[in-house]
C-alpha positions as CSV (number, residue, x, y, z in Angstrom):
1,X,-182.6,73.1,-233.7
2,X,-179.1,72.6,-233.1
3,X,-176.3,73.4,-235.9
4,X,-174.8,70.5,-238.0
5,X,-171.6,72.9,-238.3
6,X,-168.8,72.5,-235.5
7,X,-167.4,74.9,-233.5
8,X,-164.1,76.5,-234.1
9,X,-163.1,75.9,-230.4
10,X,-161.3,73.2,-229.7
11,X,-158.9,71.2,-227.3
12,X,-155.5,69.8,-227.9
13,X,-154.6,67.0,-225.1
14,X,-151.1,66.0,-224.6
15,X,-151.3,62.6,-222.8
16,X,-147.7,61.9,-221.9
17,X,-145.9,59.5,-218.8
18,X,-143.6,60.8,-216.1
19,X,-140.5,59.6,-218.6
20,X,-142.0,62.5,-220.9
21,X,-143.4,59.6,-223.7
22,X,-146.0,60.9,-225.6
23,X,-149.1,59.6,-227.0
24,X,-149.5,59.8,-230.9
25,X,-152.6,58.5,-232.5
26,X,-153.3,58.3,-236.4
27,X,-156.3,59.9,-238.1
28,X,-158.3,57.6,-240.3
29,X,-158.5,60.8,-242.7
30,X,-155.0,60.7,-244.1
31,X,-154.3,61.4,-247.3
32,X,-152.7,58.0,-249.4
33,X,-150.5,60.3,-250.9
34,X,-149.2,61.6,-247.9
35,X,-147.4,60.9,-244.7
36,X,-149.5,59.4,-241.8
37,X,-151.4,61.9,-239.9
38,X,-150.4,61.6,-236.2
39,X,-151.5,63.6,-233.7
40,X,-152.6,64.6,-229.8
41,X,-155.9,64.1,-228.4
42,X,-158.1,66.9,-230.0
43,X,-162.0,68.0,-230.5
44,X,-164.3,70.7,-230.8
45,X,-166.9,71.5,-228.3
46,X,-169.9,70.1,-228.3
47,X,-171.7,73.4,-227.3
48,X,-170.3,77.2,-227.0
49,X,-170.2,77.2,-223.4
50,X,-169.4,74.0,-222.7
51,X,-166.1,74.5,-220.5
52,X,-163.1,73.4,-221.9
53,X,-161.9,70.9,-218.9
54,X,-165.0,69.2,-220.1
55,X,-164.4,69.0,-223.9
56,X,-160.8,68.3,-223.0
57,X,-162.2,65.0,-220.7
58,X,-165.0,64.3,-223.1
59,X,-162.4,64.4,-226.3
60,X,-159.7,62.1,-224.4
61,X,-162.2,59.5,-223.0
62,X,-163.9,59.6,-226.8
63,X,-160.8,58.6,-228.5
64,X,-158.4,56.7,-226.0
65,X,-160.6,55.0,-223.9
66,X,-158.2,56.9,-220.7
67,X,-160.8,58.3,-218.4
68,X,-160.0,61.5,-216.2
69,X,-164.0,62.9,-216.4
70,X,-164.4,64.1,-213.1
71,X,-164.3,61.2,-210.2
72,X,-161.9,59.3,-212.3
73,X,-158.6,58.6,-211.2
74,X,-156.9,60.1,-214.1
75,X,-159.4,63.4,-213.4
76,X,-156.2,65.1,-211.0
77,X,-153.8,64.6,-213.7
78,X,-155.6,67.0,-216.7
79,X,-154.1,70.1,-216.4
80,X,-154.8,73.1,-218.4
81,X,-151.8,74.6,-219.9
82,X,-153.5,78.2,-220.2
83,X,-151.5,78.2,-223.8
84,X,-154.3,78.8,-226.4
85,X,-153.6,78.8,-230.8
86,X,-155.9,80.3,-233.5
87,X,-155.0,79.0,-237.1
88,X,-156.2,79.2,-240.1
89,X,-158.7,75.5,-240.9
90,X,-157.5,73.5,-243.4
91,X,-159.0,73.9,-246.9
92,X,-160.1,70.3,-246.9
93,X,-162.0,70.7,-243.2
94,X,-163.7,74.4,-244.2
95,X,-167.0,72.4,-245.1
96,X,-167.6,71.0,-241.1
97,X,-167.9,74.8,-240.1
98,X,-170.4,77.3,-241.0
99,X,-169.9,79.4,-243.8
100,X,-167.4,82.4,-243.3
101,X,-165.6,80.7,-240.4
102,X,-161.5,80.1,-241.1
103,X,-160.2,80.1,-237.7
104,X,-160.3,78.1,-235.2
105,X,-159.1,78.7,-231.6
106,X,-157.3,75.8,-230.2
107,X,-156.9,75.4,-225.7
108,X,-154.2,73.2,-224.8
109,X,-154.4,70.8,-222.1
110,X,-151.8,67.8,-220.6
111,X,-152.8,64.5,-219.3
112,X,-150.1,62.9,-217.5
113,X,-150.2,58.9,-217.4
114,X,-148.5,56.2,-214.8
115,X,-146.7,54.4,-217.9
116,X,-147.3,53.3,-221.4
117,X,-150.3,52.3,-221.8
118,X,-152.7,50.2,-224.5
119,X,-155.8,53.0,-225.6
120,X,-159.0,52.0,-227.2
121,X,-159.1,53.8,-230.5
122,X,-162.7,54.9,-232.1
123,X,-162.1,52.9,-235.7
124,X,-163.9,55.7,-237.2
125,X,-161.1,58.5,-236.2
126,X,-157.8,56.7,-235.6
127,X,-156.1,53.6,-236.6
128,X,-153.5,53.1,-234.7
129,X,-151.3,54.8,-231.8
130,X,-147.7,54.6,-230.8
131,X,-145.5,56.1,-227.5
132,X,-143.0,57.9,-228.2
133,X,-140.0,60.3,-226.7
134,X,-141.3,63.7,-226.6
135,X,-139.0,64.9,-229.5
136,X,-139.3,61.7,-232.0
137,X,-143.2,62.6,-230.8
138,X,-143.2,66.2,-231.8
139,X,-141.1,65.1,-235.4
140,X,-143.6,63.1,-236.1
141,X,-146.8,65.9,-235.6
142,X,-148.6,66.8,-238.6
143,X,-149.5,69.9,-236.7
144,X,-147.1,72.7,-236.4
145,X,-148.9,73.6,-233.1
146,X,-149.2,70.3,-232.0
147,X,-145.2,69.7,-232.0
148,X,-144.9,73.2,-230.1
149,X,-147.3,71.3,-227.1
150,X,-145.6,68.3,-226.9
151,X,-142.5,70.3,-226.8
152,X,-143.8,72.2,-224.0
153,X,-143.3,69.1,-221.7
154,X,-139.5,70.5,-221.7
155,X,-140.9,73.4,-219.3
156,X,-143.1,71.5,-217.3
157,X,-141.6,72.3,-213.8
158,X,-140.6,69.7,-211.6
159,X,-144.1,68.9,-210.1
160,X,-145.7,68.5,-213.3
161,X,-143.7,64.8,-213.3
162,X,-144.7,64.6,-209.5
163,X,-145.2,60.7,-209.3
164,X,-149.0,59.6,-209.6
165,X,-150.7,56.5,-208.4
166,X,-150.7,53.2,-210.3
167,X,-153.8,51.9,-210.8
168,X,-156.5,51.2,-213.3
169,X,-156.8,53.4,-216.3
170,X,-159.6,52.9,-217.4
């Protein structure tokens, strides 16, 4: 039988255009008494070896609506940034994870986009999403790790911007 708990491996997707705009969406969990929580794309694998181009495809189809699963347009233009973070989970999440378990190891990936584009948000997860420059973008991260990705884009090298093909998104 499989377990409820989730797996403290998960992806962080920086979907961003060729103008470096970023892709911020808002977590239905935030706290009233708190900022919003923006963030990346980001999920946990749905199985230990599941690879993590997969979850990272899986997680960014799931809560944009943007496919690049393999054969998709898109698919060329996820790119695994070989940077990898383990934090500490937050208090407040330590119940989805079996007990013991307090870190969580986090692969980063980037997604880059033609242009600004409308995303299909899952209600349940996010409520809203917004483009922004990639250092209004990274300000506005809950996640400290989060705003270091987006700041990556700065050392991207020139063929990481390489221009892509217009077309259909989704």
């Amino acid at each position: 039988m499989p377990s409820s708990f989730k797996i403290p491996q998960s992806v962080l997707v920086v979907i961003y255009t060729p103008q470096r705009d970023v892709l911020l969406i808002k977590r239905t969990e935030s706290d009233p008494d708190a900022p919003p929580f923006w963030q990346s794309v980001t999920g946990s694998k749905d199985h230990e070896d599941e690879d993590w181009a997969e979850t990272a495809a899986r997680e960014v189809w799931e809560e944009t609506g943007l496919d690049c699963r393999p054969g998709a347009p898109l698919c060329a233009h996820l790119r695994d940034w070989r940077l990898e973070n383990t934090y500490t989970i937050y208090p407040r999440w330590l119940h989805r994870y079996a007990p013991g378990v307090t870190h969580n190891t986090e692969r980063v990936f980037g997604l880059m986009v033609p242009a600004v584009c409308d995303v299909a948000l899952q209600p349940r997860e996010h409520t809203d999403f917004c483009w922004l420059p990639y250092a209004q973008a990274a300000d506005l991260c809950f996640s400290p790790s989060n705003a270091e990705a987006v700041l990556q884009l700065t050392h991207l090298p020139p063929e990481g911007f390489a221009s892509i093909q217009r077309g259909p998104l989704l």
